[in-house]
C-alpha positions in Angstrom: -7.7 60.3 -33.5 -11.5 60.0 -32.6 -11.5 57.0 -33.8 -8.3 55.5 -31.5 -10.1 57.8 -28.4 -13.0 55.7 -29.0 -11.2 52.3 -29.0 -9.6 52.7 -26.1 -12.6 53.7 -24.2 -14.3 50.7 -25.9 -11.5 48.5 -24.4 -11.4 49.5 -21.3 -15.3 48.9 -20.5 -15.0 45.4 -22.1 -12.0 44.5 -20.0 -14.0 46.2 -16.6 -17.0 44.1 -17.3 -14.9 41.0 -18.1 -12.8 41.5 -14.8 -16.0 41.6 -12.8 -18.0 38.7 -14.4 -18.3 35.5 -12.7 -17.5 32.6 -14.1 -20.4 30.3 -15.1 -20.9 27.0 -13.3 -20.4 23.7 -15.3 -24.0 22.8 -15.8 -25.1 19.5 -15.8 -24.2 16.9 -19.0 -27.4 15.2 -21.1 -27.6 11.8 -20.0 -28.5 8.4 -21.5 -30.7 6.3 -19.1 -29.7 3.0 -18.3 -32.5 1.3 -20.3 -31.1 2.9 -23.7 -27.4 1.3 -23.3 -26.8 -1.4 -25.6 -24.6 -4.0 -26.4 -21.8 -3.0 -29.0 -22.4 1.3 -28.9 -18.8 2.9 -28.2 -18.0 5.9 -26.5 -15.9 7.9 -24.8 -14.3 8.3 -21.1 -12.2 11.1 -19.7 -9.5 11.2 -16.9 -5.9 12.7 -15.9 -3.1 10.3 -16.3 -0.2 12.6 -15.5 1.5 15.5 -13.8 0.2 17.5 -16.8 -3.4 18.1 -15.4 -4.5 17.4 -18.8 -7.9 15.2 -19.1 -7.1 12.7 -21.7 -9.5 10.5 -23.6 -10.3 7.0 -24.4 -12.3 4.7 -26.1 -15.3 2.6 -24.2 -16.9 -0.5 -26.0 -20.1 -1.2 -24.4 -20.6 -5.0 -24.1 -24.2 -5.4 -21.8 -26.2 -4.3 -19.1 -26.5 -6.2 -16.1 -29.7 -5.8 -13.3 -29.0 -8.1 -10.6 -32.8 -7.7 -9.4 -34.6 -5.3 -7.0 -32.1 -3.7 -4.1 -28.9 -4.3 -6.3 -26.5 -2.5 -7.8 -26.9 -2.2 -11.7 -23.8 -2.4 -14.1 -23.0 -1.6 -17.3 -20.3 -3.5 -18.8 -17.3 -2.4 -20.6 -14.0 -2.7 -22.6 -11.6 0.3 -22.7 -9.0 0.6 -25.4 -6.8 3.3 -27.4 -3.3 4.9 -26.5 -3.9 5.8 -23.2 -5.7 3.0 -22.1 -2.2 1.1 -23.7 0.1 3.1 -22.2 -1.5 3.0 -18.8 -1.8 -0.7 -19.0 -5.7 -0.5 -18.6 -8.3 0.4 -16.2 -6.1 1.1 -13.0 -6.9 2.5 -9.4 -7.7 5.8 -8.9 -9.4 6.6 -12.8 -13.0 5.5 -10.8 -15.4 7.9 -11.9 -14.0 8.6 -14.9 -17.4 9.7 -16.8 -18.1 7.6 -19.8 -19.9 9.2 -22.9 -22.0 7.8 -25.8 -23.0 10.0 -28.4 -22.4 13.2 -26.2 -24.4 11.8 -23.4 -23.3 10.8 -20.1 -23.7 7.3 -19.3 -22.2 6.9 -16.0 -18.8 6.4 -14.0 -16.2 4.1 -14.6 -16.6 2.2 -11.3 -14.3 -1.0 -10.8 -12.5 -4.1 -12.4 -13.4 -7.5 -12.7 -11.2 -9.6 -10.3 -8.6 -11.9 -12.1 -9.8 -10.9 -15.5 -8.0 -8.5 -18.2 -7.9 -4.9 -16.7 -9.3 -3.7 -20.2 -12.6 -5.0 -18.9 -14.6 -3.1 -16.4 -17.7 -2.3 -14.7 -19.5 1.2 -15.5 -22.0 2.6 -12.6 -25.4 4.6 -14.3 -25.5 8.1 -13.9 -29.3 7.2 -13.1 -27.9 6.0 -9.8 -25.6 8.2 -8.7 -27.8 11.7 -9.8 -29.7 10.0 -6.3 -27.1 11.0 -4.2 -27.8 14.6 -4.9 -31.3 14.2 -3.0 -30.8 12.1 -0.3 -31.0 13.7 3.8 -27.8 15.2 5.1 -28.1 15.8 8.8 -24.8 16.4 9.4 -22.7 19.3 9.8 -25.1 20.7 12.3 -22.2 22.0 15.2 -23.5 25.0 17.3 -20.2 25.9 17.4 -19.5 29.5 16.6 -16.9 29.8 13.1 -15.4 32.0 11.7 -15.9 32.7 7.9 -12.8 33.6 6.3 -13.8 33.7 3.3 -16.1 36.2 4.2 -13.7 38.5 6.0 -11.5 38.1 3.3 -14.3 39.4 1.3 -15.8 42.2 3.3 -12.1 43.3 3.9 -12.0 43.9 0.0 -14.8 45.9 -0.1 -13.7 48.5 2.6 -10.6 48.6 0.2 -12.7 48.8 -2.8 -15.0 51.9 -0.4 -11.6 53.4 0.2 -10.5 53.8 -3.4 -13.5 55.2 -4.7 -13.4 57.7 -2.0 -9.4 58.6 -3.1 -11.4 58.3 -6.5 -13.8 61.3 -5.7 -10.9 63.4 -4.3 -8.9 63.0 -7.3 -12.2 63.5 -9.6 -11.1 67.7 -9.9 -7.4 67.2 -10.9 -8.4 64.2 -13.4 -11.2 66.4 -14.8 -8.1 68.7 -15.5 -6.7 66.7 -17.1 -9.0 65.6 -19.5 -9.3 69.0 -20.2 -5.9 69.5 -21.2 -6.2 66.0 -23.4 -8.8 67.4 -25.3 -6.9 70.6 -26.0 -4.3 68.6 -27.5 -6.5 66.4 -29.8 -7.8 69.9 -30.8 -4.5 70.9 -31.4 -3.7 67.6 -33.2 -6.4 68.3 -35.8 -5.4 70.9 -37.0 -2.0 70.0 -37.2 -3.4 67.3 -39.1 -5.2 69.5 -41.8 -2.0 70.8 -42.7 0.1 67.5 -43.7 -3.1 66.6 -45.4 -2.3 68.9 -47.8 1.2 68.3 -48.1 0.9 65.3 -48.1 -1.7 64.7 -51.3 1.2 67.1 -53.4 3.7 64.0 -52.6 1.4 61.4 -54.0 0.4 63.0 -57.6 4.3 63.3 -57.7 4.8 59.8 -56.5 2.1 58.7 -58.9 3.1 59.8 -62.2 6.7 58.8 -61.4 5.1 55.0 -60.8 3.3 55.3 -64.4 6.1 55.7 -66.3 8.2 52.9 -64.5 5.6 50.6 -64.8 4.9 50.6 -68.5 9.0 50.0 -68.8 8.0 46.8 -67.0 5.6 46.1 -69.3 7.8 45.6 -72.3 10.5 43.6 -70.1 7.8 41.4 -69.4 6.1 40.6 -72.6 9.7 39.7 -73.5 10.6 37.0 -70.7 7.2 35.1 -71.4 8.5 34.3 -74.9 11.5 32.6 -73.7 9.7 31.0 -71.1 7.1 29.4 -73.5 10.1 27.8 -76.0 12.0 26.4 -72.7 8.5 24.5 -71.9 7.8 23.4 -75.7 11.4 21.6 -75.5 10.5 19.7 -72.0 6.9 18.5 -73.4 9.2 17.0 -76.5 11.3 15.1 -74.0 8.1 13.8 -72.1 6.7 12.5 -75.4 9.4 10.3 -75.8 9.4 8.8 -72.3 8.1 4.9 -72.6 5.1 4.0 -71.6 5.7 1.2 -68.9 7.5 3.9 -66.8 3.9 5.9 -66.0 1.8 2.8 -66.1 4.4 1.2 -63.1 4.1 4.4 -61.2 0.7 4.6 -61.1 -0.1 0.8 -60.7 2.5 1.1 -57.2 0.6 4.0 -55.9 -2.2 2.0 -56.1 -1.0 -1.0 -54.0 0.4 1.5 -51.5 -3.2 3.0 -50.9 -4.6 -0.3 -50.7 -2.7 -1.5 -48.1 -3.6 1.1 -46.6 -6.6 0.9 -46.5 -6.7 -3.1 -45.6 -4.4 -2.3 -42.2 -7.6 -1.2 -40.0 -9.5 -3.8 -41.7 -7.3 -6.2 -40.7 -7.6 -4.9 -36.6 -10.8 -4.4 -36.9 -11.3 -8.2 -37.4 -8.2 -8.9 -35.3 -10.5 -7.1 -32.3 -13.7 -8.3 -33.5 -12.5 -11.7 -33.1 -10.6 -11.2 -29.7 -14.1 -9.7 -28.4 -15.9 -12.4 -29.6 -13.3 -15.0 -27.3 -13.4 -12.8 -24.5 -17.3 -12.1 -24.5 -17.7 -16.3 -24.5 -15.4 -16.7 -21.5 -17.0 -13.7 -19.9 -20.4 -15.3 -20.6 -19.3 -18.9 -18.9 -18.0 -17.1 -15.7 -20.8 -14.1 -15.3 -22.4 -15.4 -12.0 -18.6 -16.1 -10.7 -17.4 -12.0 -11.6 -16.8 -10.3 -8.4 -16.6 -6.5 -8.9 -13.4 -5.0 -7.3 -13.9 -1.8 -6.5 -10.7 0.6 -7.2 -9.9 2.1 -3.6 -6.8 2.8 -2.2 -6.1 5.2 1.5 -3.2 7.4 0.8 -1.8 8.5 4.5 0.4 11.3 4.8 2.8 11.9 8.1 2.6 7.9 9.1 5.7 6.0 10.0 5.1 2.5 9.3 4.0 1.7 13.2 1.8 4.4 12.6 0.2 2.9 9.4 0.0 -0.3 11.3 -1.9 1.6 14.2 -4.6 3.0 11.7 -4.8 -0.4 9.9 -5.6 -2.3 13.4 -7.9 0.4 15.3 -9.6 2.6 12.5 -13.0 0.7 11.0 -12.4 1.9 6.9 -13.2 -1.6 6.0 -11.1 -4.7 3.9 -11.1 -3.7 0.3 -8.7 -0.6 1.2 -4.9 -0.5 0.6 -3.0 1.7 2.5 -0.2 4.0 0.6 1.9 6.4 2.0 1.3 9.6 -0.3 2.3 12.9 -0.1 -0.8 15.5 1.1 -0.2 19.5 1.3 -0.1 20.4 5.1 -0.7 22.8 7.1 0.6 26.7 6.6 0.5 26.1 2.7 -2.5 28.4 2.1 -4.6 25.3 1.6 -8.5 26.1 1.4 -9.7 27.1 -2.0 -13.2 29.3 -2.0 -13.4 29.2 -5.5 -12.9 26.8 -6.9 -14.3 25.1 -10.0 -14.3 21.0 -11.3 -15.1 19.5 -14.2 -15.8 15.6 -15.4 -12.4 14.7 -15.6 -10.7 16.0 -13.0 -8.6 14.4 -10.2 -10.8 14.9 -7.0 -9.9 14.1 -3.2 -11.9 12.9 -0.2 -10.0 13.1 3.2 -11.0 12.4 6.7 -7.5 14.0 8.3 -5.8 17.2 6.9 -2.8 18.6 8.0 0.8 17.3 9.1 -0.7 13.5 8.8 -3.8 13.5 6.3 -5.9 10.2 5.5 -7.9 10.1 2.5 -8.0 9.1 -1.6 -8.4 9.8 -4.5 -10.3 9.3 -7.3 -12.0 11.2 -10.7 -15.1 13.7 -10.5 -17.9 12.3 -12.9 -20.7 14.9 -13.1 -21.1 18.8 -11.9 -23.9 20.4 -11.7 -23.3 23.8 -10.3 -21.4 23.6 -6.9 -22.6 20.1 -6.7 -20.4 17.0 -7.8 -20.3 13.4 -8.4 -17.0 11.0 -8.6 -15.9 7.6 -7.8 -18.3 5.3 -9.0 -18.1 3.3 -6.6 -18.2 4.0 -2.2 -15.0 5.8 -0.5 -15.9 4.0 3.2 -19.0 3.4 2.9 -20.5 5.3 5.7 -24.0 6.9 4.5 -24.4 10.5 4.9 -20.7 11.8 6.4 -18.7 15.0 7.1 -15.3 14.6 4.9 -13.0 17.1 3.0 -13.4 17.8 -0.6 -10.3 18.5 -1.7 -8.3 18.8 -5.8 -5.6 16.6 -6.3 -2.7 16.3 -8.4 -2.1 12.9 -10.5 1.8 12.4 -10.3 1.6 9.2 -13.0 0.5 5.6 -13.4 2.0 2.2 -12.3 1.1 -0.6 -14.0 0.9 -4.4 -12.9 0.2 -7.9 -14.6 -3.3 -7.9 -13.3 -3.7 -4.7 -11.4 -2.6 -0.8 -11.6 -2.5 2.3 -9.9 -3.1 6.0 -10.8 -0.7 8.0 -8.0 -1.7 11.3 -7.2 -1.6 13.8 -4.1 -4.2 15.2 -2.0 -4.5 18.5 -2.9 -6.5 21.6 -1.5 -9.2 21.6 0.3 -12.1 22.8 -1.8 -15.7 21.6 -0.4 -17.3 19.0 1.6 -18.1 15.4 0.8 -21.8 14.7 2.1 -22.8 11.2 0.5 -20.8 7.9 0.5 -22.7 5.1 -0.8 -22.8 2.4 -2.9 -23.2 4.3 -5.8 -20.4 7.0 -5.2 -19.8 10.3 -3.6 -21.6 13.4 -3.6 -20.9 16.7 -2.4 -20.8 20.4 -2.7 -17.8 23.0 -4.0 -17.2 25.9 -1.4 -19.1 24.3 1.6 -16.8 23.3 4.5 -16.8 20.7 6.8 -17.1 20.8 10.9 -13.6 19.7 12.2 -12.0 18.9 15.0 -8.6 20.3 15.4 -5.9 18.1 17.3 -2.7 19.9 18.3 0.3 17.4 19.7 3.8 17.9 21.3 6.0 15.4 21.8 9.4 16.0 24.0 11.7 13.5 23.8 14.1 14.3 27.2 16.4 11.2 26.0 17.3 12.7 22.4 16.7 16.3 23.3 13.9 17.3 20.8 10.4 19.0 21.0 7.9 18.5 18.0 4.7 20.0 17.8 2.2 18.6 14.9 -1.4 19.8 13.9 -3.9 17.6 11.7 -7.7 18.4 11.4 -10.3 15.8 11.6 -13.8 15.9 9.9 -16.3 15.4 12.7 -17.3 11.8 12.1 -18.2 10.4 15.8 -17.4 7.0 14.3 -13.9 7.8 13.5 -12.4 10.4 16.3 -11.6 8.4 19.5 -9.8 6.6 17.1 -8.4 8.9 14.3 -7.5 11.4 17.0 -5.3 8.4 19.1 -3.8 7.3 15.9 -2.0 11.3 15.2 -0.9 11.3 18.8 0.6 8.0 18.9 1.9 8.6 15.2 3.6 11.7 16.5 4.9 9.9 19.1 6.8 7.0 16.9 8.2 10.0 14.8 10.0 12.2 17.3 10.9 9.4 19.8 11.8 6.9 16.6 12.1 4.0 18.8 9.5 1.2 20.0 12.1 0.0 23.0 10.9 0.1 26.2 9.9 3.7 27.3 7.8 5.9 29.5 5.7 8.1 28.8 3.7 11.3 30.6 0.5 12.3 29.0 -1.4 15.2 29.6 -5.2 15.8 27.0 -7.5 18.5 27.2 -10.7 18.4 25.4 -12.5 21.3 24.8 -16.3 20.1 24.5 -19.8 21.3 26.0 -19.9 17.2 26.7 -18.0 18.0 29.8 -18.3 19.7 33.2 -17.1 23.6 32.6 -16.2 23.2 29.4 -13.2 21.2 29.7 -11.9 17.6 30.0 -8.3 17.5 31.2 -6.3 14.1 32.2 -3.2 13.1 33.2 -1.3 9.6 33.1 2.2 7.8 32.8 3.1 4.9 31.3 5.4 2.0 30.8 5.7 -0.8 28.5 8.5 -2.9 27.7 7.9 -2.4 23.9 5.8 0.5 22.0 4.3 2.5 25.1 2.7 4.5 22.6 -0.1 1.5 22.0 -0.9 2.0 26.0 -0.5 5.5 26.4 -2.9 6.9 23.8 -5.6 4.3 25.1 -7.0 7.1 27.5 -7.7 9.8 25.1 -8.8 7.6 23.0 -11.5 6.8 25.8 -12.5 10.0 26.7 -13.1 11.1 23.0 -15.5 7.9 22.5 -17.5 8.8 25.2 -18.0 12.7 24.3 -18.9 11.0 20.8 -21.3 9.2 22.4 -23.2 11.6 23.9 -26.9 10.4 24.4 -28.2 13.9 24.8 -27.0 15.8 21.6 -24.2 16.0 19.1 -21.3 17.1 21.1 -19.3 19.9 20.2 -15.6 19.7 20.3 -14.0 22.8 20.2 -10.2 21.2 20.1 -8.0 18.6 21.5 -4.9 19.2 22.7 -2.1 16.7 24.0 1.3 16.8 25.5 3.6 14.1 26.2 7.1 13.9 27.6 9.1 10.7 26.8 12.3 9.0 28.3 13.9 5.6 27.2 14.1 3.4 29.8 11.9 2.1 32.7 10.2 4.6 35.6 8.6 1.8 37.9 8.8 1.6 41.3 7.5 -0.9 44.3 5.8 -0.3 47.8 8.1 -1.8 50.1 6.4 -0.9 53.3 3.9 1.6 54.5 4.2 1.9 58.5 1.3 4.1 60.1 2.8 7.0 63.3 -0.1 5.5 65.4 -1.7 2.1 65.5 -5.0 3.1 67.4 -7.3 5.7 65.6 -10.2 7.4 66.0 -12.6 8.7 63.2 -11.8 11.7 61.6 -8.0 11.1 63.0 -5.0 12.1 60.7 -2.4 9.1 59.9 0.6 9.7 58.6 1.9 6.4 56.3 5.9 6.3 56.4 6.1 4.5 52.8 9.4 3.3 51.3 9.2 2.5 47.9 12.1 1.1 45.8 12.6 2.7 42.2 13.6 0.1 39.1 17.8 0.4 39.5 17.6 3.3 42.0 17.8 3.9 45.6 15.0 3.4 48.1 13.0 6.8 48.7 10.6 7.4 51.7 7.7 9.4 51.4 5.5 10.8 54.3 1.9 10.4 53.0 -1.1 11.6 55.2 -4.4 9.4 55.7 -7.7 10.9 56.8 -9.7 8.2 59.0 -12.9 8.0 57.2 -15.9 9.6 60.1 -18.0 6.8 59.1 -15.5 4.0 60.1 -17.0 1.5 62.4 -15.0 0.0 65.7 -12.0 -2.2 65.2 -9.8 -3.1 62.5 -9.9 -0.9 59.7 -7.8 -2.5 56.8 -6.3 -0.5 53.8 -5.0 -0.9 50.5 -2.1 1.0 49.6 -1.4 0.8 45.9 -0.5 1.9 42.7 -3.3 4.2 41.2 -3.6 1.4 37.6 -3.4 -1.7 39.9 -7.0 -3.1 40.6 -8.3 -3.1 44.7 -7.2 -6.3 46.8 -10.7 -6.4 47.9 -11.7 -7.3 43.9 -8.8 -9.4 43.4 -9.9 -11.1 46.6 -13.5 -11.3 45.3 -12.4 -12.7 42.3 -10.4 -15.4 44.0 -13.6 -16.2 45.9 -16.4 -16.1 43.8 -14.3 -16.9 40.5 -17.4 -14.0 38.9 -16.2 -11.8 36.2 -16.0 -8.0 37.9 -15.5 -5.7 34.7 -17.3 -3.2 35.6 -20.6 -2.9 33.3 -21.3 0.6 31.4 -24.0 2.2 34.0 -26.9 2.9 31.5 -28.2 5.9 33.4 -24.8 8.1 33.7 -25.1 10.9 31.8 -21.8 11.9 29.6 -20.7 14.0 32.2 -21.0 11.6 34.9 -18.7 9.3 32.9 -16.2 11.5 32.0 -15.9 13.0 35.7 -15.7 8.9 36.3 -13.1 8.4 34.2 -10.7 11.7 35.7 -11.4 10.2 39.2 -9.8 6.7 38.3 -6.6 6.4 39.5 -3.6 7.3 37.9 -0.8 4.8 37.3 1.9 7.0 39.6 0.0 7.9 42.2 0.2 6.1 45.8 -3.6 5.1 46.9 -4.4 4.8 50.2 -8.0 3.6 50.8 -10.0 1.2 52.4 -9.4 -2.7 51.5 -10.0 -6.0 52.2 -10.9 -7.4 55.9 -7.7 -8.5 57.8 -7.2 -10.7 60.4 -8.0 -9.1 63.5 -4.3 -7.6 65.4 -3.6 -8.8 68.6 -2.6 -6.2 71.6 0.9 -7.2 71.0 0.6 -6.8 67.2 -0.4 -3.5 67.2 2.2 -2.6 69.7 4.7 -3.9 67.2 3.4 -2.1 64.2 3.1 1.4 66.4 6.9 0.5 67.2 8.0 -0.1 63.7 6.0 3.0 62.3 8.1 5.6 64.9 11.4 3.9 64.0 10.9 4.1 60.6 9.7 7.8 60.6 13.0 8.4 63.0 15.2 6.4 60.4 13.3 8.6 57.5 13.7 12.0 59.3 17.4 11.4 59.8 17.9 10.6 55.9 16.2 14.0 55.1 14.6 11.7 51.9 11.4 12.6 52.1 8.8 13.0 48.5 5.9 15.3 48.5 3.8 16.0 45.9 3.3 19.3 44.2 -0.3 19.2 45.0 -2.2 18.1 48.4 -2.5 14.2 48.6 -6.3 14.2 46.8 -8.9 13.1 48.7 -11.8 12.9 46.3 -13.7 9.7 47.5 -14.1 9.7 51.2 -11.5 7.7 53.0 -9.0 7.7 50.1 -6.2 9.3 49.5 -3.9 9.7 46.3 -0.4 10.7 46.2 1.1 11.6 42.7 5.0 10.1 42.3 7.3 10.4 39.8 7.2 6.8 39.0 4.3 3.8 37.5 3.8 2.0 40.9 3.4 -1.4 40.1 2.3 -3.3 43.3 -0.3 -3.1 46.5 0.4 -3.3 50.1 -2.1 -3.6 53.2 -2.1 -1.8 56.5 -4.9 -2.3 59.4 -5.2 0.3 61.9 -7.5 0.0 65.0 -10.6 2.0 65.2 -11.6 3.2 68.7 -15.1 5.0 68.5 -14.8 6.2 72.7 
């Protein structure tokens, strides 16, 4: 009973101590430089081929190194074979940075294919080159942003749990004493229970023990009796065997000895078989080695893209001209899906990502070295980009599609795990459990034509290469999703972006849009400006605390025209108040009139003052004019000395495609007495004609007057034309 007491106590600490271990690191594999690969060693590579998870093996033949001289990559090249290789149908997409093995030791990544040769063939990248990834500067992830750690809350919340139970512990300490106590009693009692059945027990066995003597010499004599007969029914069989012929046994023996050898000549004959198919393959390879190209293995899985959305990304986003685009499922959002633990090894499927969520762009590929938190993988660059700010995420391998001359391994992005810091020639580097800075972009779309409100949420690693454009791509994805038309539409966008980059805090914007075909292209152009210049910030990093966008879409066309624009009074003075009778005529609708007031500017000189009354996204008729003149180019060049601030407060004072602008224009020909007379006439009867119709438009807000002398006045239509007026300015 002591000794089961003691078990169980023994057990219990063991399992304790096991419970509260952690769980080493993978430490870094031996390696075998680059100098001490030769021609014709074999070896071994690792990667997951299916949904199993399972790393499989196969067989490497080294064939040569090749240096191609100072400041160039080195390769080691390589034939793969055995049954996976077979059954996969050779080196195929996504197995880059599989690790290869000689002799135990880690010789690098498997890295890419040669282009329009056998995909059995391929190029290995030295571990010697990528192990530089691990030391090489990493400036970013630097936000000032205040995060919060939920890993860290998650953890301090189970310690006050864990302080709370030891303190129910401590209350309970007198009962469980107790009943220890009482435990003890009974092994006490047990013992001496025990004492007695000892006793009673060693009676039974001399009993038990004599009876077992006397049955055992009685088998005995039964015995001694069936090994006689036994021994004369084996006397008759060796007579029979005697007689047997000779041939019979020498046959046998002579076919089991053909069998064996052919046996033993079948991998003789494939070794020779290879041997000789290496030998043909080396020679052509040996003609045509300054004309391989090395393909790297790289394909963009995208998640959440409609094909116009695909298309978007493919035109706009810079991720260069060696990646395919795949649509591919990704976890999203509210899944649970940001692993602090966890672990890799060289094997494994890994991910890189650059959007997370409900769309996701990124790829997949197969981790080569850990060391620690730190890995390696891919053999070969993701975009390219240097130092970088991606996801680290697992991944799942679903299965492999082979081709005549080219494969792929399919396989999901997974959860996120780490950050990717390094993307280079040589591969990608980063670190398990440390998170990137991202840039969280929340989208509603509300579709009045079918009825139907979406809202969608993607994060994006802060890479101020990829935002403007990454972050216009989800909104007009989410747009070709919920509206699932590219007909003629309009569109009413609304951003926000919360940055330090802009005046208070916050960079809101407002805009409608119209395009016969695929507004979305237009209508994301905006944001899309605003976020490039907060990312190009010439002070500091900016931080973006969020970006959020809303946009309400209709089929059909919501344009209208300025028909007129007749002033109550034809004579001014500075400083005066004008009110602008202005008719404008809707696309298929009736005419509407609105009433919009005009501020004289203080400053304007005597006589004719002309204005331009337009449509906020149609240029001035004083640059169209200009143009016409001077035939000079007049984009307006990128004002070196405006800080990000100044441009962004730029950009939310350009005009806005449905407003009505009233501001000063062109020159006019100077009015006559008569003419003015006539225009003062015209104005009063159109503001009589208006005032009888009772169809008047205001806008919500006061007509803005943000730039002296101008006025804007928000409709609910794209106005798509400009007008002129000319008052008189009388300075008496």
């Amino acid at each position: 009973m002591h000794r089961f007491m003691k078990k169980v106590i023994a057990t219990g600490i063991a399992a304790m101590c096991f419970a509260t271990a952690a769980v080493p690191a993978h430490a870094m594999d031996p390696i075998l430089p680059f100098r001490d690969v030769k021609g014709g060693m074999t070896g071994t590579a690792y990667t997951v081929v299916d949904s199993s998870g399972e790393i499989r093996s196969f067989d490497v033949d080294i064939v040569g190194n090749m240096d191609n001289g100072k400041g160039s990559s080195r390769m080691i090249m390589a034939r793969a074979r055995g049954p996976v290789i077979e059954q996969a149908g050779g080196i195929l997409q996504g197995m880059s940075g599989s690790p290869v093995y000689v002799n135990g030791r880690l010789v690098g990544a498997v890295a890419a294919g040669i282009k329009e040769m056998t995909p059995y063939t391929f190029f290995i990248t030295p571990i010697e080159d990528m192990m530089k990834l691990w030391t090489m500067p990493d400036t970013k992830n630097k936000t000032r942003l205040k995060t919060v750690n939920m890993h860290k809350v998650v953890e301090e919340r189970k310690k006050q749990a864990a302080k709370e139970k030891e303190e129910e512990n401590k209350k309970a300490e007198t009962s469980g004493n107790a009943i220890l106590n009482r435990i003890m009693d009974v092994i006490h009692e047990a013992e001496d229970t025990s004492k007695e059945m000892k006793a009673k027990q060693e009676a039974a066995e001399k009993e038990t023990a004599e009876k077992e003597k006397a049955e055992a010499e009685k088998a005995k004599s039964a015995a001694v009796e069936t090994a006689d007969q036994a021994a004369a029914k084996d006397a008759a069989k060796a007579e029979e065997a005697a007689d047997a012929p000779a041939e019979e046994a020498a046959t046998a023996e002579d076919k089991a000895a053909v069998d064996e050898a052919a046996k033993a000549s079948t991998p003789v004959k494939d070794a020779v078989a290879a041997k000789t198919a290496a030998a043909t393959e080396d020679k052509v390879q040996a003609k045509d080695e300054k004309a391989l190209t090395k393909q790297p293995k790289t394909v963009m899985y995208l998640s959440g893209f409609s094909q116009p959305g695909i298309d978007f990304l493919q035109k706009n986003v810079p991720v260069g001209r060696d990646v395919t685009f795949m649509p591919m499922g990704v976890r999203t959002e509210g899944e649970g899906n940001t692993l602090y633990n966890a672990s890799l090894k060289p094997g494994s499927a890994v991910g890189v990502a650059i959007v997370y969520g409900d769309f996701a762009v990124g790829a997949t590929g197969t981790v080569t070295a850990v060391d620690g938190k730190k890995i390696l993988g891919f053999g070969h660059p993701f975009l390219h980009r240097g130092n970088v700010n991606y996801f680290m995420t697992d991944a799942t391998v679903v299965g492999t599609i082979s081709g005549q001359s080219n494969g792929m391994k399919i396989a999901n992005i997974g959860n996120i795990i780490g950050r990717i810091s390094q993307d280079r020639e040589t591969g990608i580097a980063g670190t398990i459990g440390d998170f990137p800075t991202v840039v969280p972009v929340k989208v509603r779309i509300k579709d009045t034509t079918l009825g139907r409100t979406d809202d969608y949420g993607a994060r994006i690693a802060y890479d101020e290469d990829f935002l403007p454009e990454l972050s216009g791509g989800i909104t007009y994805a989410a747009m070709t999703k919920t509206s699932d038309t590219l007909a003629g539409s309009t569109a009413n966008v609304h951003f926000t972006i919360r940055t330090n980059a802009a005046e208070g805090g916050k960079f809101e914007r407002s805009n409608m849009f119209y395009n016969t075909a695929d507004v979305g292209q237009i209508a994301v152009g905006e944001l899309m400006q605003a976020m490039s210049i907060v990312c190009s910030n010439t002070e500091q990093e900016s931080d973006i605390v969020d970006v959020q966008v809303d946009v309400q879409m209709e089929n059909g066309r919501k344009t209208a025209t300025i028909l007129s624009a007749v002033p109550d009074k034809a004579t001014v003075k500075p400083g005066d108040l004008v009110k602008f009778t202005t008719t404008i005529k809707p696309y298929r609708r009736d005419k509407e009139t609105l009433l919009i007031p005009y501020r004289v500017p203080v400053t304007a000189p005597e006589g004719p003052l002309t204005l331009d009354i337009r449509g906020g996204g149609v240029a001035p008729i004083a640059q169209l004019k200009l143009l016409q003149q001077t035939g000079l180019d007049l984009i307006a060049q990128e004002d070196k000395t405006a800080t990000t601030k100044d441009k962004l407060q730029g950009l939310k004072r350009t005009g806005r495609n449905n407003e009505i602008i009233i501001a000063p224009g062109a020159q006019a020909q100077v009015m006559t007495p008569a003419q003015q007379r006539k225009a003062a006439r015209e104005a009063a009867k159109a503001a009589r004609e208006a005032a009888q119709q009772r169809k008047f438009s205001f806008s919500l807000n006061k007509p803005k007057n943000e730039n002296a002398g101008e006025t804007k006045f928000t409709t609910n239509y794209i106005i798509d034309n400009v007008i002129h007026s000319t008052l008189q300015v009388e300075r008496k």
